[in-house]
C-alpha positions in Angstrom: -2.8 -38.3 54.2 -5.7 -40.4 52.2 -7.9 -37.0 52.7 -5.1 -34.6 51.2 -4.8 -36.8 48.7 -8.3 -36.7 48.0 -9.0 -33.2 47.7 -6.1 -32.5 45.3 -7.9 -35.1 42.9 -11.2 -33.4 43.5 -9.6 -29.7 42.3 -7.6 -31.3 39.8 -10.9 -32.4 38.7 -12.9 -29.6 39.1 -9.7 -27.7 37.1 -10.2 -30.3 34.5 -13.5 -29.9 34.4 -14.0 -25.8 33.6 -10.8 -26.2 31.1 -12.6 -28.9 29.2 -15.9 -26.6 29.4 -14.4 -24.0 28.2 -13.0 -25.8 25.2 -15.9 -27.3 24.3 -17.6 -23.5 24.7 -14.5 -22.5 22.2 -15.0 -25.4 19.6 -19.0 -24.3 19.7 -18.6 -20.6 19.4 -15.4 -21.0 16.3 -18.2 -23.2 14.6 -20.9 -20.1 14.9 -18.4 -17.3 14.9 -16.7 -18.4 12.4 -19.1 -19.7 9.6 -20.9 -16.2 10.1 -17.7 -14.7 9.0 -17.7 -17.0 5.9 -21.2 -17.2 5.0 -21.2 -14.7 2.7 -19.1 -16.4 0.2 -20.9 -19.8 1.1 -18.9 -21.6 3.0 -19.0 -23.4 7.0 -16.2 -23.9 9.3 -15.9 -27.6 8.1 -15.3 -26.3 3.9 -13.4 -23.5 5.6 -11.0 -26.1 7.0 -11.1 -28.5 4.0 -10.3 -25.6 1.8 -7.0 -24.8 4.1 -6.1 -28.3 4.2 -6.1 -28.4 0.6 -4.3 -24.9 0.1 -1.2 -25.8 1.6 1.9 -26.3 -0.9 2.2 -29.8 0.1 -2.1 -30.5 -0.7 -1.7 -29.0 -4.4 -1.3 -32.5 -6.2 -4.4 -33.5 -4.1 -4.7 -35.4 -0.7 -6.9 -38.7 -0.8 -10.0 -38.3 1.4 -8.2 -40.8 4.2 -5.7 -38.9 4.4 -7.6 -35.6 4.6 -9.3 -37.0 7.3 -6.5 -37.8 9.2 -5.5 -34.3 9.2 -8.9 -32.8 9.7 -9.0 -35.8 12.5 -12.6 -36.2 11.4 -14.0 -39.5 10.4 -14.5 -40.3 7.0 -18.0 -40.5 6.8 -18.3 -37.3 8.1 -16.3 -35.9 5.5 -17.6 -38.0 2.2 -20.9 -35.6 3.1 -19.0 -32.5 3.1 -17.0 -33.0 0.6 -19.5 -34.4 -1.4 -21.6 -31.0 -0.7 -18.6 -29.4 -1.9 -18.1 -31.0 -5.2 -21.6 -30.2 -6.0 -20.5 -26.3 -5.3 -17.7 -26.4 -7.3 -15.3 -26.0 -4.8 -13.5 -29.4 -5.0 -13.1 -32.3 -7.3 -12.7 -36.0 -6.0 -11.5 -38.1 -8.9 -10.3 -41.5 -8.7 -6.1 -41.4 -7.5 -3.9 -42.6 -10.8 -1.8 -44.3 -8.3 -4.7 -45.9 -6.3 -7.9 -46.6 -8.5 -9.6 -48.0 -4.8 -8.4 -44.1 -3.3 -9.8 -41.0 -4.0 -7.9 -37.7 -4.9 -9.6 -34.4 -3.4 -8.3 -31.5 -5.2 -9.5 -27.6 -4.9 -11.1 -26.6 -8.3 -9.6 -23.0 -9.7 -13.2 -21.5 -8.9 -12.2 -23.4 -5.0 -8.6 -21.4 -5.5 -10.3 -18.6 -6.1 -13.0 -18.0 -3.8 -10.4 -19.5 -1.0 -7.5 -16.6 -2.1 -9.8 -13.5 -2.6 -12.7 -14.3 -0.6 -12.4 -16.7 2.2 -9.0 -15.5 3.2 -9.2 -11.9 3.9 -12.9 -12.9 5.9 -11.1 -15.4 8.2 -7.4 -12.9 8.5 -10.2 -10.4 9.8 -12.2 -13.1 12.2 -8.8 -13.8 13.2 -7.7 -10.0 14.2 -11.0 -9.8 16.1 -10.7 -13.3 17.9 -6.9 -12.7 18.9 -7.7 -9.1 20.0 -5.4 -8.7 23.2 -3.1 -11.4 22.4 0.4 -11.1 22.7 2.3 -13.1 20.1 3.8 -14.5 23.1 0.8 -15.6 24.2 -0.4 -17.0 21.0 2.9 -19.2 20.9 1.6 -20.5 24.5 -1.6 -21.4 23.9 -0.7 -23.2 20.5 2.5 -24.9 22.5 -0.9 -26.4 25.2 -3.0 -27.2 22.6 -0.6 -29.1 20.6 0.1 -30.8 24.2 -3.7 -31.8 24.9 -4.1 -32.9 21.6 -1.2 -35.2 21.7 -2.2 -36.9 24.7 -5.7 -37.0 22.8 -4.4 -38.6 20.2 -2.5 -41.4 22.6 -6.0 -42.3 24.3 -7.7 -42.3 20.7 -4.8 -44.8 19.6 -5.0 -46.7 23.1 -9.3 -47.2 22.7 -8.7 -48.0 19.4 -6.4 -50.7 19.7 -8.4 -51.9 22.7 -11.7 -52.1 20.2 -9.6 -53.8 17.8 -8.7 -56.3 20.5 -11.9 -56.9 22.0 
């Protein structure tokens, strides 16, 4: 029984294995694919993402950069650079938060709004068209419904480790 046993680990962790491979082959080839089909108007997959974080209805007061990073679920080192790269591009502004002087407030700029509306956007709705070729909607709304599944046990192990750092 110890043997059966054993060999349904061993594919579950060969299965495990190729998916995680494959996902890391995705994450690689959206960062090349898709900063080619920005590059034009300047941008990388990283400002791409900062600049949709911050055009959502809810980001358009500003979002403080621990908060961005939350949501990006990068660190905040990483980000400081980029966004720092992007201030100096005139994409973004990160001003001191009138409700938290120790916080700061990243905010698109109207030259970011612009370039993001009447640039960026029809580039990526294009990427898009080409990287979803032969998907259904249906199986759009599958994949999203597993990703949002990984990623939430992700985020249970990240919380887990972290409290077991914090511990140690």
């Amino acid at each position: 029984m110890q043997k059966t046993s054993k060999i349904r680990d061993s594919s579950r962790f060969d299965l495990a294995n190729r998916l995680f491979f494959r996902l890391y082959q995705c994450a690689n080839m959206l960062h090349k694919t898709g900063t080619r089909a920005v590059e034009a108007e300047g941008l990388t997959t990283q400002q791409w993402a900062v600049l949709g974080a911050l055009s959502r209805p809810e980001a358009q007061p500003g979002m403080s950069v621990g908060d961005l990073a939350r949501y990006l679920m990068v660190s905040r080192q990483n980000l400081s650079g980029l966004i720092s790269r992007m201030e100096r591009d005139g994409h973004v502004t990160a001003q001191a938060d009138a409700r938290d002087r120790r916080s700061r407030l990243v905010c698109m700029t109207k030259p970011g709004r612009k370039l993001w509306v009447a640039q960026a956007t029809p580039k990526i709705e294009a990427y898009y068209e080409a990287v979803l070729d032969n998907f259904s909607s249906d199986d759009m709304t599958h994949t999203l419904h597993y990703l949002l599944k990984l990623l939430d046990n992700m985020k249970r192990v990240d919380e887990r480790e972290r409290v077991a750092d914090d511990d140690a």
